[in-house]
C-alpha positions in Angstrom: 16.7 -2.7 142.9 12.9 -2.5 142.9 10.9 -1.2 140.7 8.2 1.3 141.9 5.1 1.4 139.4 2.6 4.3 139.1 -0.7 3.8 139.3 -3.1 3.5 136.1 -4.3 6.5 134.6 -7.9 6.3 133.2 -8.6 8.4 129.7 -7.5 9.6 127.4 -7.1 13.5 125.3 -8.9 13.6 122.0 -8.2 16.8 120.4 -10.6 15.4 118.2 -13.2 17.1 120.5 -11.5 19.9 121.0 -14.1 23.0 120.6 -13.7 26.4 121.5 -16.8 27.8 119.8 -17.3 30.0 122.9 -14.4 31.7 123.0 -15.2 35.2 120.9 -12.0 37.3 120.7 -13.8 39.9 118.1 -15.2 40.0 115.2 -13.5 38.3 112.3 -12.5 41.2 110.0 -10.9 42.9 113.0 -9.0 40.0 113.9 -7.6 40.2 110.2 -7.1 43.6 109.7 -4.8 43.1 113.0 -2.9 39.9 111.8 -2.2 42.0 108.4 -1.5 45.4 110.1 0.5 44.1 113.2 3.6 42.5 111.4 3.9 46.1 109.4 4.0 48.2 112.1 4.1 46.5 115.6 5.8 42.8 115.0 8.8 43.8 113.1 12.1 44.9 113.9 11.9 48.1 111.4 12.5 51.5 113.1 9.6 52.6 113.8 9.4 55.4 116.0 7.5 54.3 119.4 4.5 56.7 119.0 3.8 55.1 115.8 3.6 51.6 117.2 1.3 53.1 120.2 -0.9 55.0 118.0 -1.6 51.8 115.8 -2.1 50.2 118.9 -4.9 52.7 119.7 -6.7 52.7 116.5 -7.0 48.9 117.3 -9.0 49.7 120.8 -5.6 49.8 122.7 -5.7 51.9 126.0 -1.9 53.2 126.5 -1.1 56.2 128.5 1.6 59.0 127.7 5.2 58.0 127.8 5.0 54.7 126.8 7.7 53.2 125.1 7.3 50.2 122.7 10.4 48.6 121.0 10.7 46.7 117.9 9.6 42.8 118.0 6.9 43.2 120.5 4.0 40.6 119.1 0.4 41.9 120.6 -2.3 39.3 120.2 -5.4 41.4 120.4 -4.4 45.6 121.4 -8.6 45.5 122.1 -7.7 43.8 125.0 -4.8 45.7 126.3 -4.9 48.6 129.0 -1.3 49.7 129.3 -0.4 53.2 131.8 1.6 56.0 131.7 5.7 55.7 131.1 6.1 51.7 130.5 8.4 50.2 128.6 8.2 47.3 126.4 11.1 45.5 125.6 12.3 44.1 122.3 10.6 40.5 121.8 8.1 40.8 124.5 5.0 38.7 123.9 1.9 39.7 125.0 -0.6 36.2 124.2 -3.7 38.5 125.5 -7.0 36.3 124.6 -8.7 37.7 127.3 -7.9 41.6 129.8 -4.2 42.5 130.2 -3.7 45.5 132.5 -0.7 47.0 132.8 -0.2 50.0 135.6 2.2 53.0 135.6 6.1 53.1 135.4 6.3 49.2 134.5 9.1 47.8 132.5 8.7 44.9 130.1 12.0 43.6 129.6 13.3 41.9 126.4 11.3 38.6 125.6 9.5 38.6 128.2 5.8 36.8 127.9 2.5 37.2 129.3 0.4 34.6 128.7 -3.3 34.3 129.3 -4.2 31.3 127.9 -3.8 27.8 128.7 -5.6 24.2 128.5 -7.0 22.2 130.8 -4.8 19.2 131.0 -7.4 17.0 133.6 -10.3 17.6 130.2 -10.6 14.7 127.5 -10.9 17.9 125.1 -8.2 19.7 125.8 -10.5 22.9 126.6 -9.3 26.3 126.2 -9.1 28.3 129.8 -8.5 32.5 129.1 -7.6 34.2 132.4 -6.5 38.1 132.3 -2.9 39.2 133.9 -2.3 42.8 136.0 0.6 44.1 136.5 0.3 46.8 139.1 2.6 50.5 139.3 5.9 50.0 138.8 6.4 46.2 138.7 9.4 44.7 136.3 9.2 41.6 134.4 12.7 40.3 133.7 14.2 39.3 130.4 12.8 35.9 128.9 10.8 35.5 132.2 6.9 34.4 132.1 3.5 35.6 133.4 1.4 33.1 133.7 -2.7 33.4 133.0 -4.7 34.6 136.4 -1.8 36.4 137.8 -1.3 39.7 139.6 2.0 41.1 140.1 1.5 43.6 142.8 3.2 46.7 143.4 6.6 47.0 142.3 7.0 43.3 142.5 10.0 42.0 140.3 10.3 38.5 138.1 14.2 37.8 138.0 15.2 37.1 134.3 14.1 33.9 132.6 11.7 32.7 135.6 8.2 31.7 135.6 5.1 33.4 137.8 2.5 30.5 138.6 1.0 33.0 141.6 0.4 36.2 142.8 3.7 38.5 143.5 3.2 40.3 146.6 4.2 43.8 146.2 7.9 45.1 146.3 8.7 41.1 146.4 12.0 40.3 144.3 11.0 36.5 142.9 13.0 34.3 141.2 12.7 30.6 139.7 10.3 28.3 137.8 8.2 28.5 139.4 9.3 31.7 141.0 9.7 31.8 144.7 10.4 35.2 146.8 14.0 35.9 147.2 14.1 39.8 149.2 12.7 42.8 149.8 12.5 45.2 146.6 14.1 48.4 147.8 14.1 51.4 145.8 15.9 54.5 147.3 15.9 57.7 145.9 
């Protein structure tokens, strides 16, 4: 049997020269006030009552509309960063890695360990280099448990991510998706 050989790479990463000097997420007292007050309140599994959580979440520069529903476990990088509408729900163990704009619209459901992430690295760079792209998650969309938002993405209207699958593009609206990455499956219908 023959062997088939890949070509040579050239280079090399050196996280060595990794610098992300740019990157300003706030100043550093906030930052630690956040990392100390976040694990008390927000990143436990205490009972807490919701509105607690959310109005933590506000005095930290939070946006959240009425109705919204945080469970225990939910792990909020920066809330300054996070715009959040009216009657969400967060799911135990969701994971919200916002280093840049999260945006989340009206009637959406985060279920349990789900994970927006808006950072990633730039594997084709020597250094490694940080890339920060916001998420939006339109009216009514639902992120499946365990399943992952990937940075840059828009989930449009009502779209859904099946549990435990990963969105690398933009969800068309009232698109049922599934896989890693996640293709579209059907239709989202929603009767009254």
């Amino acid at each position: 049997m023959e062997k088939t050989s890949r070509p040579a790479v050239q280079g090399s990463t050196d996280l060595s020269a990794y610098n992300n000097e740019w990157y300003k997420p706030g100043p550093g007292w906030k930052r630690f006030l956040w990392f100390v007050v976040s694990p008390l309140v927000v990143y436990n599994h205490l009972p807490i009552p919701s509105p607690v959580r959310v109005a933590v979440l506000k005095l930290f520069g939070a946006r959240i509309g009425r109705g919204t529903v945080i469970k225990p476990g939910v792990n909020i990088k920066y809330p300054w960063f996070l715009r959040v509408g009216q009657y969400v729900w967060i799911g135990e163990n969701v994971w919200i890695d916002n280093l840049t704009e999260v945006v989340i619209g009206d009637h959406a459901c985060l279920s349990q360990g789900a994970m927006l992430l808006t950072g990633n690295h730039n594997y084709r760079r020597r250094a490694f280099d940080l890339i920060v792209k916001s998420i939006h998650l339109e009216n009514g969309v639902w992120i499946g448990a365990q399943a992952v938002v990937c940075p840059g993405i828009t989930c449009h209207s009502h779209a859904m991510l099946a549990v435990g699958s990963v969105a690398t593009r933009h969800l068309e609206a009232y698109g049922i998706y599934q896989g890693n990455p996640a293709v579209w499956i059907k239709k989202r219908e929603i009767k009254e």
